[in-house]
C-alpha positions in Angstrom: 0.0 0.0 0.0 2.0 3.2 -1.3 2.1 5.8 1.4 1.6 8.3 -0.9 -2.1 7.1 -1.5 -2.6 7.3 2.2 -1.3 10.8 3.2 -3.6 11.7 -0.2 -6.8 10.2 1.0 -6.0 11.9 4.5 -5.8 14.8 2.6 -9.0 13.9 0.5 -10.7 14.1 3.7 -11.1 17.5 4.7 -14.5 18.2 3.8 -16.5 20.2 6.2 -20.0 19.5 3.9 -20.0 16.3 4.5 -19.3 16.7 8.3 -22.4 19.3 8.2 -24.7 17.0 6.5 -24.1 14.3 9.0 -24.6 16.5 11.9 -27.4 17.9 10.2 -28.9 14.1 10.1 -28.4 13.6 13.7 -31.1 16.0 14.4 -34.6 15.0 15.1 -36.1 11.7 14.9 -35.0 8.2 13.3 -31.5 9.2 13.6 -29.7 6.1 12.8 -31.0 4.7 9.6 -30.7 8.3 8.0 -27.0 8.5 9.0 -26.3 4.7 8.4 -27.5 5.4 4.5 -26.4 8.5 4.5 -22.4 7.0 4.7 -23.4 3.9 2.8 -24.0 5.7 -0.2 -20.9 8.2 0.7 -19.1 5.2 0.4 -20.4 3.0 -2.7 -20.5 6.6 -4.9 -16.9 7.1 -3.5 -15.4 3.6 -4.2 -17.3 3.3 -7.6 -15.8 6.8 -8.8 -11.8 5.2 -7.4 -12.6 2.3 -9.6 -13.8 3.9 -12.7 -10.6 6.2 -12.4 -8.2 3.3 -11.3 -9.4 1.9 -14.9 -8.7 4.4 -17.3 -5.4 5.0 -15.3 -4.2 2.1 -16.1 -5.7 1.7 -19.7 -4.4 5.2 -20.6 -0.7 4.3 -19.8 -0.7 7.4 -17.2 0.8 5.1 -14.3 4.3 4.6 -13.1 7.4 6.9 -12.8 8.9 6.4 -16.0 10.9 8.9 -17.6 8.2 11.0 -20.0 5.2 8.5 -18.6 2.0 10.5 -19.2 1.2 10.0 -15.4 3.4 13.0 -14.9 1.7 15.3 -17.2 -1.5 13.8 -15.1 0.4 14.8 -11.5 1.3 18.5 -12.6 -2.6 18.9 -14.1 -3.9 18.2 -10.8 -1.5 19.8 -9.1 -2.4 23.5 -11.1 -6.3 22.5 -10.2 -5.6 22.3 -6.5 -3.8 25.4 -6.4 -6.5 27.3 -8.6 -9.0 25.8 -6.3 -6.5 26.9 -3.3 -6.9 30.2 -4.7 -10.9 30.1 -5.3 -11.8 29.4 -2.3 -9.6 31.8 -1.0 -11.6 35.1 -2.4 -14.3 33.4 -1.5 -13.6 33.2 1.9 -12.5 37.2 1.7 -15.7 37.6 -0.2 -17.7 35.9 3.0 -16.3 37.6 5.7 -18.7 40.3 6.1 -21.5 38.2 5.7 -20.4 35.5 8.8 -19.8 38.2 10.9 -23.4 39.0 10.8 -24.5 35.2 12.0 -22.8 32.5 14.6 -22.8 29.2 13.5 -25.9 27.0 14.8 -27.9 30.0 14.4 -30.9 30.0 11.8 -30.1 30.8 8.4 -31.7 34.6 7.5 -33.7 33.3 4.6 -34.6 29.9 6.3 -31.6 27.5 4.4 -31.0 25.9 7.6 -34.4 24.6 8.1 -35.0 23.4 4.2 -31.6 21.4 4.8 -32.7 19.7 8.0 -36.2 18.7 6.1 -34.7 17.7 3.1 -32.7 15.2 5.3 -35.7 13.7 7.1 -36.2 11.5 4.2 -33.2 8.2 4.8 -34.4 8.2 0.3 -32.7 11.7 0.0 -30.4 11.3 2.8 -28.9 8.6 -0.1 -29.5 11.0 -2.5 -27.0 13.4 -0.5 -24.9 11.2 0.2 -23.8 10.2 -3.5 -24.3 14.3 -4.7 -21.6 15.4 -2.4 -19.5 12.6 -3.1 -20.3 11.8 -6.8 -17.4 14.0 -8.4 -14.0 13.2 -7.4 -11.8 16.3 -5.9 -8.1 16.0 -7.2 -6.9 14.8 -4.3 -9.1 12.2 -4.5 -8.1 11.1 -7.9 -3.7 11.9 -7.2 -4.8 9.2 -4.0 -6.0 7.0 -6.6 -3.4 7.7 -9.2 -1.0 6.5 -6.4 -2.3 2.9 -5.9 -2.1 2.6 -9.8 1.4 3.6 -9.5 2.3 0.5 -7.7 1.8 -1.4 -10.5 0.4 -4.4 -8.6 -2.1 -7.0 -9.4 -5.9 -5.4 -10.3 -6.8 -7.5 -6.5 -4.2 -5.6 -4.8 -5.4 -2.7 -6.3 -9.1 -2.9 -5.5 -7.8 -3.8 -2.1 -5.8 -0.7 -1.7 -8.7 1.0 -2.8 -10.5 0.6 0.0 -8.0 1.4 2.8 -7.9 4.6 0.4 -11.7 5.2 0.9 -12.5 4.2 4.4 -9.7 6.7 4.9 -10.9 9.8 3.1 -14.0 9.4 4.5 -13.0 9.0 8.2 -14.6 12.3 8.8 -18.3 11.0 8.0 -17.6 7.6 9.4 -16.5 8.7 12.7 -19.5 10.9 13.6 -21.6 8.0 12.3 -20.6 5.7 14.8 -20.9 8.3 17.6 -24.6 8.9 16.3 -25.2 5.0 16.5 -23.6 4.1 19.7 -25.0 7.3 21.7 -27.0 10.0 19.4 -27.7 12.2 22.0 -24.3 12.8 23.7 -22.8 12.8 20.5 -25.0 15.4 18.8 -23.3 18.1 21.1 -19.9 16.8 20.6 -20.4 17.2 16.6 -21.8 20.5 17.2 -19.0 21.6 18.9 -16.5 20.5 15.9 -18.9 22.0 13.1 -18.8 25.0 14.8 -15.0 24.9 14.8 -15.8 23.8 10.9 -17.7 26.9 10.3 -15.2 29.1 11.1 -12.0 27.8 10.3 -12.7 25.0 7.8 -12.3 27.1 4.6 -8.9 28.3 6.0 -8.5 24.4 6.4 -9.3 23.6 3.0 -6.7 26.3 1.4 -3.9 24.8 2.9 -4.4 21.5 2.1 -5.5 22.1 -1.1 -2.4 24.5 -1.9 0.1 22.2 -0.4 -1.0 19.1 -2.5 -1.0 21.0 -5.5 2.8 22.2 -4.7 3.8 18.4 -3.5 1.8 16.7 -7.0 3.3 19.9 -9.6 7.1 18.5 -7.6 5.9 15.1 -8.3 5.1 15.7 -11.8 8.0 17.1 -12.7 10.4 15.0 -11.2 9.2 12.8 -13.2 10.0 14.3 -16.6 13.5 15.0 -15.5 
């Protein structure tokens, strides 16, 4: 199992949507099939994508760390789309800052967000729904953490194998509250409050610097490669 994949997927993680949604499921009633579908489909949309990628990797040549191999040209392309994301969401988050000063997280959305959210999610049909939307396209992180276990060049078992260590991984951060929801839903719904609110105010900044520094570590990747 190629470290690299594994820092990746840790990487791959951050994702303070996902965390929201969960929390947002352990509200109300019927709190533990909603969450357990909830991840389920987080995890099939999530696995399903690494496959699909894992297969044109290796049917495209764009594996290994051969000199000129067109994995390299792959590493430095999503290396430039992290960084342009690094940068997006950071004039976003200049952008926003105006607008969170005037509410505190946990609060009620002005125009009522909050509460379509937390109805939309009473249904365990759409809590599926949500779970594949948010997961359903691949961040570059995501796909580098794939485009790692292809580099192994091991067997297409091994592979698939690998695979999963790399998505139980990146999704640590949706699995973990689910298990707090199901062992003890109501101790843990403060608990998650707590880190959402930490979330809300410091998971953009979050985001930027993980996204900027594995778009500098892929781009160094790439073109050590070609050298």
């Amino acid at each position: 199992m190629p470290t690299e994949a594994l820092v990746l997927a840790l990487a791959a993680s951050i994702y303070p949507p996902a965390v929201a949604a969960v929390i947002a499921l352990g509200r109300g009633e019927d709190v533990r099939p909603r969450v357990f579908v909830f991840v389920l489909a987080s995890l099939l949309v999530t696995y399903a994508v690494g496959a699909l990628i894992l297969y044109a990797l290796v049917e495209l040549g764009a594996t290994g760390s051969h000199h000129l191999t067109p994995g390299a040209g792959v590493d430095i392309a999503l290396g430039v789309l992290l960084l342009l994301l690094a940068l997006r969401l950071y004039r976003r988050r200049s952008r926003r800052t105006t607008a969170k000063s005037r509410a505190h997280a946990g609060e009620e959305h002005p125009n009522g967000e909050r509460s379509k959210i937390e109805r939309y999610l009473e249904s365990r049909r759409l809590a599926f729904v949500l779970g594949i939307v948010l997961y359903v396209l691949p961040s570059p992180i995501y796909i580098g953490a794939v485009k790692a276990v292809a580099d192994a060049n091991t067997s297409t078992t091994a592979e698939l194998t690998a695979l999963v260590v790399v998505v139980a991984i990146m999704l640590w951060m949706i699995e973990l509250p689910m298990l707090m929801l199901l062992a003890f839903p109501v101790r843990a719904t403060d608990t998650l409050e707590a880190i959402n609110l930490w979330f809300a105010r410091n998971g953009r900044t979050v985001a930027i610097l993980v996204a900027a520094a594995a778009g500098v570590y892929l781009i160094a990747k790439g073109i050590s490669e070609l050298s």
